[in-house]
Every structure is written in C-alpha cells, then in structure tokens.
Backbone as XML, in Angstrom:
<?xml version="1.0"?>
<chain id="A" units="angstrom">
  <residue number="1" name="UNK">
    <atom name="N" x="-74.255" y="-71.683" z="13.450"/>
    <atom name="CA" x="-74.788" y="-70.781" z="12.442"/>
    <atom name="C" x="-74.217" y="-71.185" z="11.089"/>
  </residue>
  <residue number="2" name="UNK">
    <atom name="N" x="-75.216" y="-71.194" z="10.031"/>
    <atom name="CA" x="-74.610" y="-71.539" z="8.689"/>
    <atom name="C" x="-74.205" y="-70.054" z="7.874"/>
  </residue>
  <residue number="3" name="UNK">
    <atom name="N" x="-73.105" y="-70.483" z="7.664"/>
    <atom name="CA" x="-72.838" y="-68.895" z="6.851"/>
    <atom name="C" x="-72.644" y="-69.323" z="5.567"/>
  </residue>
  <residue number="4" name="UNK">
    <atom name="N" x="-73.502" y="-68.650" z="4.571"/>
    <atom name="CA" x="-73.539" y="-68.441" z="3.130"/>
    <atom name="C" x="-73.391" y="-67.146" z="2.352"/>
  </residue>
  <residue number="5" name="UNK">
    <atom name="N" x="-72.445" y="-67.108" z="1.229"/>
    <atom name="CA" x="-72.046" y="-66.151" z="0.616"/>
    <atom name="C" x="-73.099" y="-65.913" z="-0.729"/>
  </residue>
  <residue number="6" name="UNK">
    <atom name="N" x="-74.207" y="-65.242" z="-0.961"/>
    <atom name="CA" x="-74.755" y="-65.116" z="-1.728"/>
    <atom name="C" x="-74.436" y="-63.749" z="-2.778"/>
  </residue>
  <residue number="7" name="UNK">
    <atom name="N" x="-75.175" y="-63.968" z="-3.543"/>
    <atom name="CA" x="-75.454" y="-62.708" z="-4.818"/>
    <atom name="C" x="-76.706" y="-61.696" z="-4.707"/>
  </residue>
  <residue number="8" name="UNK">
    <atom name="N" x="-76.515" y="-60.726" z="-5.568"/>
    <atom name="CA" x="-77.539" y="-60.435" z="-5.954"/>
    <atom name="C" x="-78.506" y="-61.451" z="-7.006"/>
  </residue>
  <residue number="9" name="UNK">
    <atom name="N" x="-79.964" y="-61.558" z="-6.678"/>
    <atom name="CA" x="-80.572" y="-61.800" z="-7.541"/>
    <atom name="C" x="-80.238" y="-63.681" z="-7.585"/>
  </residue>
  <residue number="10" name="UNK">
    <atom name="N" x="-79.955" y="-64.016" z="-5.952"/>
    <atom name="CA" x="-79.549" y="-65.749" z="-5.999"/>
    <atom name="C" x="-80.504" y="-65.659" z="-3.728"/>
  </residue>
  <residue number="11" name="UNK">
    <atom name="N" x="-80.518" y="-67.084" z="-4.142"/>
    <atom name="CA" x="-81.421" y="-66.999" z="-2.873"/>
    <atom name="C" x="-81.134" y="-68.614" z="-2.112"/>
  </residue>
  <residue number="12" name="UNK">
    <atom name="N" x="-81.823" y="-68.764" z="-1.322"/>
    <atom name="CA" x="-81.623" y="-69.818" z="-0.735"/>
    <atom name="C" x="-83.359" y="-70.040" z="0.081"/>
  </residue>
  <residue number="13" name="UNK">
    <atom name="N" x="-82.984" y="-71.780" z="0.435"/>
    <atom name="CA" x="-83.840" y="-72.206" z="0.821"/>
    <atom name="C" x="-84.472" y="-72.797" z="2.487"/>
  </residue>
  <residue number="14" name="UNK">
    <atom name="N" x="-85.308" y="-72.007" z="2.677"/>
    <atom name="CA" x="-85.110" y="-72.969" z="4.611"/>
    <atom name="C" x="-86.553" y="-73.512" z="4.372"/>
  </residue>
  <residue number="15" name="UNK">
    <atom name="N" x="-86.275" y="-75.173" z="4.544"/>
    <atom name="CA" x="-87.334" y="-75.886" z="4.513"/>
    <atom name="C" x="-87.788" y="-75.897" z="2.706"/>
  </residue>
  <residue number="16" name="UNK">
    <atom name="N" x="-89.306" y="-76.312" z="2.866"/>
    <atom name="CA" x="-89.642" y="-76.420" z="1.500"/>
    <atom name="C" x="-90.374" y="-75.558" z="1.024"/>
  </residue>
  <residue number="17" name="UNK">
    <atom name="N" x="-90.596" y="-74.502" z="2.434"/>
    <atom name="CA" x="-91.873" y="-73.255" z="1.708"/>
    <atom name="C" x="-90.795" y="-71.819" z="2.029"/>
  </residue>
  <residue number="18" name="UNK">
    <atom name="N" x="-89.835" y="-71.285" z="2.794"/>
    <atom name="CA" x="-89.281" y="-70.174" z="2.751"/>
    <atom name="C" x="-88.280" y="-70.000" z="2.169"/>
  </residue>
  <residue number="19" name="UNK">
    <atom name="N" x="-88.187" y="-69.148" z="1.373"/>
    <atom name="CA" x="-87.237" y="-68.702" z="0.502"/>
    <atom name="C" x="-86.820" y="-67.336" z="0.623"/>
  </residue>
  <residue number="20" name="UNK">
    <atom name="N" x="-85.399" y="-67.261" z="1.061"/>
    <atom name="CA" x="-84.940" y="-65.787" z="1.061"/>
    <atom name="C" x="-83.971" y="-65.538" z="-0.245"/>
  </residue>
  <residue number="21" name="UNK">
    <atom name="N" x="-84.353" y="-64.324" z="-0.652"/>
    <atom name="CA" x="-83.642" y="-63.363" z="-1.229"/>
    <atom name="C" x="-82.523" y="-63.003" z="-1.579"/>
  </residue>
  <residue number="22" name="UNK">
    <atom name="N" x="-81.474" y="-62.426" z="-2.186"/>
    <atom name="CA" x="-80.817" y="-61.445" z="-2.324"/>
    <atom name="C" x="-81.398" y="-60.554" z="-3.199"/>
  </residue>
  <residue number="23" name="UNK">
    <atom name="N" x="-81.975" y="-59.133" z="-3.001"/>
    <atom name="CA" x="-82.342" y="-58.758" z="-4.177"/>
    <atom name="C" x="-81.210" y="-57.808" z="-4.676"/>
  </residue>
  <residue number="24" name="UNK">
    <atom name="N" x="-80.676" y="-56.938" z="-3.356"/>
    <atom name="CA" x="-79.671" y="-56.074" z="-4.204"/>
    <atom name="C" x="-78.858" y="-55.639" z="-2.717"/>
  </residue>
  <residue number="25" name="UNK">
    <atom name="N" x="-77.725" y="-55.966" z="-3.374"/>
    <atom name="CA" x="-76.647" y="-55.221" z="-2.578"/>
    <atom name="C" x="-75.890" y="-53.971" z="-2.803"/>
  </residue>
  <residue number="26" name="UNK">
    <atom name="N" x="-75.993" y="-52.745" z="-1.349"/>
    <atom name="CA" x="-75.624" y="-51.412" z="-2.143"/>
    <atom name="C" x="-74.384" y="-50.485" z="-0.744"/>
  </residue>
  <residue number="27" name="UNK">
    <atom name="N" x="-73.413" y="-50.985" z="-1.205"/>
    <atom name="CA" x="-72.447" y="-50.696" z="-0.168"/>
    <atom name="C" x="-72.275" y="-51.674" z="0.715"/>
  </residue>
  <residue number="28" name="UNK">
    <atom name="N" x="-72.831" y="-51.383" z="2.468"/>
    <atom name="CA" x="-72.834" y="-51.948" z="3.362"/>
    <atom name="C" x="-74.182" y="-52.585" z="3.896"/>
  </residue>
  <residue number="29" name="UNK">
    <atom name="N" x="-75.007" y="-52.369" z="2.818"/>
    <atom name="CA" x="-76.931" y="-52.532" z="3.020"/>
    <atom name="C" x="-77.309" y="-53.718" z="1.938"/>
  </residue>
  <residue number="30" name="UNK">
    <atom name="N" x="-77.875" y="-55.030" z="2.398"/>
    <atom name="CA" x="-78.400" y="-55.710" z="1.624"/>
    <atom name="C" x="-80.002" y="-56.105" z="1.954"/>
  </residue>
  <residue number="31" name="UNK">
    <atom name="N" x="-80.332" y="-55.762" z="0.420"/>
    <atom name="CA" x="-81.598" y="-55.589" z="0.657"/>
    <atom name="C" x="-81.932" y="-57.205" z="0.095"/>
  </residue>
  <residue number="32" name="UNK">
    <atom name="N" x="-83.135" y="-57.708" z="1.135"/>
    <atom name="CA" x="-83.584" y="-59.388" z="0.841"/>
    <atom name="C" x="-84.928" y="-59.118" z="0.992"/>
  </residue>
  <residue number="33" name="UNK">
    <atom name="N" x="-85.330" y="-60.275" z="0.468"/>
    <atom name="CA" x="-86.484" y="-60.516" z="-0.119"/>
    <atom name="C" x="-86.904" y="-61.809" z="0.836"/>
  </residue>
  <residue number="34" name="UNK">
    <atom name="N" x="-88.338" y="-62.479" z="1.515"/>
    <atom name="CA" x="-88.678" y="-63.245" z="2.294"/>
    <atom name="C" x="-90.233" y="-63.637" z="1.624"/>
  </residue>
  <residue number="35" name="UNK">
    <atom name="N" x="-89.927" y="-64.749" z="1.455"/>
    <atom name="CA" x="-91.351" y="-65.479" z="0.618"/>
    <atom name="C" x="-91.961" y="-66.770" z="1.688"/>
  </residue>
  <residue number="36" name="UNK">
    <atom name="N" x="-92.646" y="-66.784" z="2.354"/>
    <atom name="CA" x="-92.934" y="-67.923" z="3.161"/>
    <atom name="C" x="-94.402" y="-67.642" z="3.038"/>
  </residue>
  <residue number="37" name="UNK">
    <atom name="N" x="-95.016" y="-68.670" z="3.888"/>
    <atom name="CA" x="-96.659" y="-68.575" z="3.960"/>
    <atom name="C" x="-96.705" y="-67.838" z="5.320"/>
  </residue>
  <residue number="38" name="UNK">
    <atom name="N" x="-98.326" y="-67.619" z="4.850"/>
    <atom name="CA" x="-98.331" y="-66.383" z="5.917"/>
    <atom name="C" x="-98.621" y="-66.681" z="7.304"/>
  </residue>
  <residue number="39" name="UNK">
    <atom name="N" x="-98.585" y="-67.823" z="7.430"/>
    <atom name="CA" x="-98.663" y="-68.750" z="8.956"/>
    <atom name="C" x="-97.171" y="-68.575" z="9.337"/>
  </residue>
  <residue number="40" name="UNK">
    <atom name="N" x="-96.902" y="-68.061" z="9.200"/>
    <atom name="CA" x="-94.911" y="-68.089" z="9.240"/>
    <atom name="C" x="-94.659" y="-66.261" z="9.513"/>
  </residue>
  <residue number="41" name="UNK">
    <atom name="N" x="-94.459" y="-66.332" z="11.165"/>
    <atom name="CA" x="-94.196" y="-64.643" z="11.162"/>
    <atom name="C" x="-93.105" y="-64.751" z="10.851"/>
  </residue>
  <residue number="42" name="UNK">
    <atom name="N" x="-92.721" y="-63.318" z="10.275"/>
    <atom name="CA" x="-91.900" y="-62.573" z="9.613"/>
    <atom name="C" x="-91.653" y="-60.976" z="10.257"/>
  </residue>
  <residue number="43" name="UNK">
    <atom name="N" x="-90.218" y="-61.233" z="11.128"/>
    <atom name="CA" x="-89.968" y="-59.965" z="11.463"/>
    <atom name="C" x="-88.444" y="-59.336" z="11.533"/>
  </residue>
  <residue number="44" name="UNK">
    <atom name="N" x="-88.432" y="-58.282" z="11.367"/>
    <atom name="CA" x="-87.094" y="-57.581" z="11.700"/>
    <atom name="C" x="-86.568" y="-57.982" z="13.566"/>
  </residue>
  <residue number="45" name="UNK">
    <atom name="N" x="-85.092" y="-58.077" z="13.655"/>
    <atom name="CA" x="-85.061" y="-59.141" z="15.158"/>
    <atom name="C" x="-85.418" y="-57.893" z="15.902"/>
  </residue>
  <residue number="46" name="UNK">
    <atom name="N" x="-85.189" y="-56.422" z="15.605"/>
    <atom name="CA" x="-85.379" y="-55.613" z="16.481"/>
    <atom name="C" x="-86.966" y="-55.346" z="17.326"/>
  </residue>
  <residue number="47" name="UNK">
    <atom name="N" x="-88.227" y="-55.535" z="15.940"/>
    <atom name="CA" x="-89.151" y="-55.703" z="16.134"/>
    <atom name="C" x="-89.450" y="-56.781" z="16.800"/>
  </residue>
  <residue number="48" name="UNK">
    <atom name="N" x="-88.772" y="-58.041" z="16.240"/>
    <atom name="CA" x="-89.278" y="-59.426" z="17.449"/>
    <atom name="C" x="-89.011" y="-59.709" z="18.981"/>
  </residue>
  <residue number="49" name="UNK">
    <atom name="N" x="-87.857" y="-58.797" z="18.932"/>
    <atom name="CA" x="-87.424" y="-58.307" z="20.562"/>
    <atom name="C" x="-88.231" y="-57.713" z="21.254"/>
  </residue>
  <residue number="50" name="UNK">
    <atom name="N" x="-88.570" y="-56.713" z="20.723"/>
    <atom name="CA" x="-90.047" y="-55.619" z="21.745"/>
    <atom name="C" x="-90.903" y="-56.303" z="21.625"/>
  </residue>
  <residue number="51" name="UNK">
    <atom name="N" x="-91.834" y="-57.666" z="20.679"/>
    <atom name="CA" x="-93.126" y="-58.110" z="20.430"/>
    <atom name="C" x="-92.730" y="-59.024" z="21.849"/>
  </residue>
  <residue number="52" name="UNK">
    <atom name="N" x="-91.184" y="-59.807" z="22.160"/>
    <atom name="CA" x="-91.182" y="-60.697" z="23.212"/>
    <atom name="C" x="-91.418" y="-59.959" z="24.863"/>
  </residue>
  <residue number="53" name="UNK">
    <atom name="N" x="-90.744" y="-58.771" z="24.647"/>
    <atom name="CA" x="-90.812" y="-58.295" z="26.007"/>
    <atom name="C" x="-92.343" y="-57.495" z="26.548"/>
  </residue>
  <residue number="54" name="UNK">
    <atom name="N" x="-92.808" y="-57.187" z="25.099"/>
    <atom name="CA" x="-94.139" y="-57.032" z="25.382"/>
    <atom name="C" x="-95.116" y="-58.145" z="26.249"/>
  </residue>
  <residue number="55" name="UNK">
    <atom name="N" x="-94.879" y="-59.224" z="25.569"/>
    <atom name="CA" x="-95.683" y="-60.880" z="26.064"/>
    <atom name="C" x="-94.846" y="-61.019" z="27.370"/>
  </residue>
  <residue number="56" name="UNK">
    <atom name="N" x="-93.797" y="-60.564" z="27.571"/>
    <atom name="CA" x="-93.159" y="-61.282" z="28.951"/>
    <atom name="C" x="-94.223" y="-60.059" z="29.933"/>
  </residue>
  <residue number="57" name="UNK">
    <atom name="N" x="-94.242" y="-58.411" z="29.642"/>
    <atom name="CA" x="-94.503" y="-57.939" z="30.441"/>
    <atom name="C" x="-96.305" y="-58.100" z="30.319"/>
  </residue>
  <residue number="58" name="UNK">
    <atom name="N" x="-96.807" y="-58.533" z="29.586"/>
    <atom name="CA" x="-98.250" y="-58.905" z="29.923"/>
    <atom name="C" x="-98.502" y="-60.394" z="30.770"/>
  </residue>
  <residue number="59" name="UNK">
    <atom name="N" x="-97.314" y="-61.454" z="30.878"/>
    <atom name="CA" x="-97.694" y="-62.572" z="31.052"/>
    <atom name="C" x="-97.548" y="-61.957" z="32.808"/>
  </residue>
  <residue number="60" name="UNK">
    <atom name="N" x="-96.534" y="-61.045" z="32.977"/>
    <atom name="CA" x="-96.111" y="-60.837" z="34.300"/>
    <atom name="C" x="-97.179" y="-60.339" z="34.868"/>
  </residue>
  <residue number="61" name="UNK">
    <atom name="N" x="-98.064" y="-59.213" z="34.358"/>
    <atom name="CA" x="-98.686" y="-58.861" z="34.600"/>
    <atom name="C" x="-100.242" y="-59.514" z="35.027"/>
  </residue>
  <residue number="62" name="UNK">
    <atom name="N" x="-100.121" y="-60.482" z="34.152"/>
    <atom name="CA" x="-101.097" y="-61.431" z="34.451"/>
    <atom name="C" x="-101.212" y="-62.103" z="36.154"/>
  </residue>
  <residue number="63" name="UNK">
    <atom name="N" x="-100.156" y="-62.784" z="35.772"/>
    <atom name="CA" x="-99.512" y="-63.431" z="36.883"/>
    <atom name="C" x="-100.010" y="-62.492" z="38.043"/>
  </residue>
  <residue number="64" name="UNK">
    <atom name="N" x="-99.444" y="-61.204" z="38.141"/>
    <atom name="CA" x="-99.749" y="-60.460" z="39.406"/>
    <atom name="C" x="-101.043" y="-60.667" z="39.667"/>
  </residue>
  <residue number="65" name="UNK">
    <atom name="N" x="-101.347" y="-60.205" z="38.739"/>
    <atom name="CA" x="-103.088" y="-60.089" z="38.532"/>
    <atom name="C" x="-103.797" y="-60.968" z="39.411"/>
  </residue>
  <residue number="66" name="UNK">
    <atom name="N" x="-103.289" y="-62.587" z="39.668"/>
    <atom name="CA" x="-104.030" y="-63.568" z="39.356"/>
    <atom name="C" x="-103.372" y="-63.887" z="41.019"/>
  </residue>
  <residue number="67" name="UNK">
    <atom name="N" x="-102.207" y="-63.615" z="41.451"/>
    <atom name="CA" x="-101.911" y="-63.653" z="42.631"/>
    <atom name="C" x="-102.766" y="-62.732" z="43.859"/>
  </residue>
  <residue number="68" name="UNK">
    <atom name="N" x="-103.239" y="-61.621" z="43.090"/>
    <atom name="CA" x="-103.785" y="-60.704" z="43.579"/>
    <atom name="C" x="-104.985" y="-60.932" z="43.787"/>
  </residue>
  <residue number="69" name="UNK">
    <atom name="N" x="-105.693" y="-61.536" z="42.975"/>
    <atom name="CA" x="-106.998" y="-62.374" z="43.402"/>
    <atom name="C" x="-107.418" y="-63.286" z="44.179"/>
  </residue>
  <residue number="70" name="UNK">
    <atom name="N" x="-105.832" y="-64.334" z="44.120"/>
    <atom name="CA" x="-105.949" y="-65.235" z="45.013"/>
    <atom name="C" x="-105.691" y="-64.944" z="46.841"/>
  </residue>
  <residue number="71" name="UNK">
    <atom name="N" x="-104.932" y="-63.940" z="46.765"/>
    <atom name="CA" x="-104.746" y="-63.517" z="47.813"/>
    <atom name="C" x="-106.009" y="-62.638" z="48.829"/>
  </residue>
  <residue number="72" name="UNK">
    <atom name="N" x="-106.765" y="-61.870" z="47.779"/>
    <atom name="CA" x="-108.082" y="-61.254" z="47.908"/>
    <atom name="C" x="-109.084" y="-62.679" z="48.235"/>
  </residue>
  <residue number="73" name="UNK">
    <atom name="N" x="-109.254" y="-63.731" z="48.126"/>
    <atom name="CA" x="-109.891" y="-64.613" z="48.205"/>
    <atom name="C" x="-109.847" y="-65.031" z="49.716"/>
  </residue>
  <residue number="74" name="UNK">
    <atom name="N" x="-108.513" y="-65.049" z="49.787"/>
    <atom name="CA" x="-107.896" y="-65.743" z="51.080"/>
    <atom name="C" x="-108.413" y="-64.892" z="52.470"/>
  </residue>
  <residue number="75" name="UNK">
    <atom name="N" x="-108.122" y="-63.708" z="51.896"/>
    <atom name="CA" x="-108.026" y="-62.729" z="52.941"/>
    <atom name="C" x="-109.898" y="-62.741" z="53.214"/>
  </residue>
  <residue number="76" name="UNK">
    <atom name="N" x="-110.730" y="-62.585" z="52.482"/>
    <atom name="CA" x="-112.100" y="-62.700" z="52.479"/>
    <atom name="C" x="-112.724" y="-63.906" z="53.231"/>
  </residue>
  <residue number="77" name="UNK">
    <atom name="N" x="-111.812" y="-65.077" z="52.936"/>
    <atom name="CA" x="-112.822" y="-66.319" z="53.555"/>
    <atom name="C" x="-112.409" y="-66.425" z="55.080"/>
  </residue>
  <residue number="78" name="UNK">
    <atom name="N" x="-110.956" y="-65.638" z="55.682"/>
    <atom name="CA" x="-111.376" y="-65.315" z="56.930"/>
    <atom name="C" x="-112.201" y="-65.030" z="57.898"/>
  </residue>
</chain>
C-alpha cells in the first residue's frame, strides 16, 4: 500500500485519467473528490462489498439453476 500525506485542496494521480482529491479536512472526516471517466466504477468499499456478494449470490444461484436442469434432463431421458 502506498501511503501519502496530502492537504486540503492538493490531490494526486492514479494513472493518466483519475485524479483524487483532497477537498477538505474536518476533524477525523476527509472529504475527497474522484474525477475519472465514467467507464471507471466508482464506489464507497462498503457499497462495492454488497454489489460483490450480490454477483456471487446470483452467479450461485445460477449455477443451481443450471444443475437443476441438467439433472431434470437426465432424469427425463430415462
């Protein structure tokens, strides 16, 4: 992990198109700023955590799904 000590109102660079922020620091809360293109999600990690377990529990679900068919197949061409 790279650790950088920034400012308010100073930013940094990842790559050649995202640029984060400092806009203001207020106590223990820093508020940043995120400029990238919009092909580039952008999320809070808490939100990107539930968007993953969402996709894990649809892929699972799939999966069943698809076992469940195959098995229905099997059982039929008996």
């Amino acid at each position: 992990m790279l650790v950088l000590t920034r400012k308010a109102n100073q930013s940094i660079m990842i790559g050649d198109e995202i640029e984060v922020s400092v806009l203001a620091v207020m106590g223990e809360k820093v508020r940043i700023g995120i400029e990238a293109p919009r092909s580039v999600p952008v999320f809070r990690k808490e939100v990107y955590l539930e968007i993953q377990q969402e996709r894990t529990a649809e892929s699972t679900n799939v999966d069943r799904q698809k076992v469940n068919e195959a098995l229905n197949r099997l059982k039929s061409n008996k």
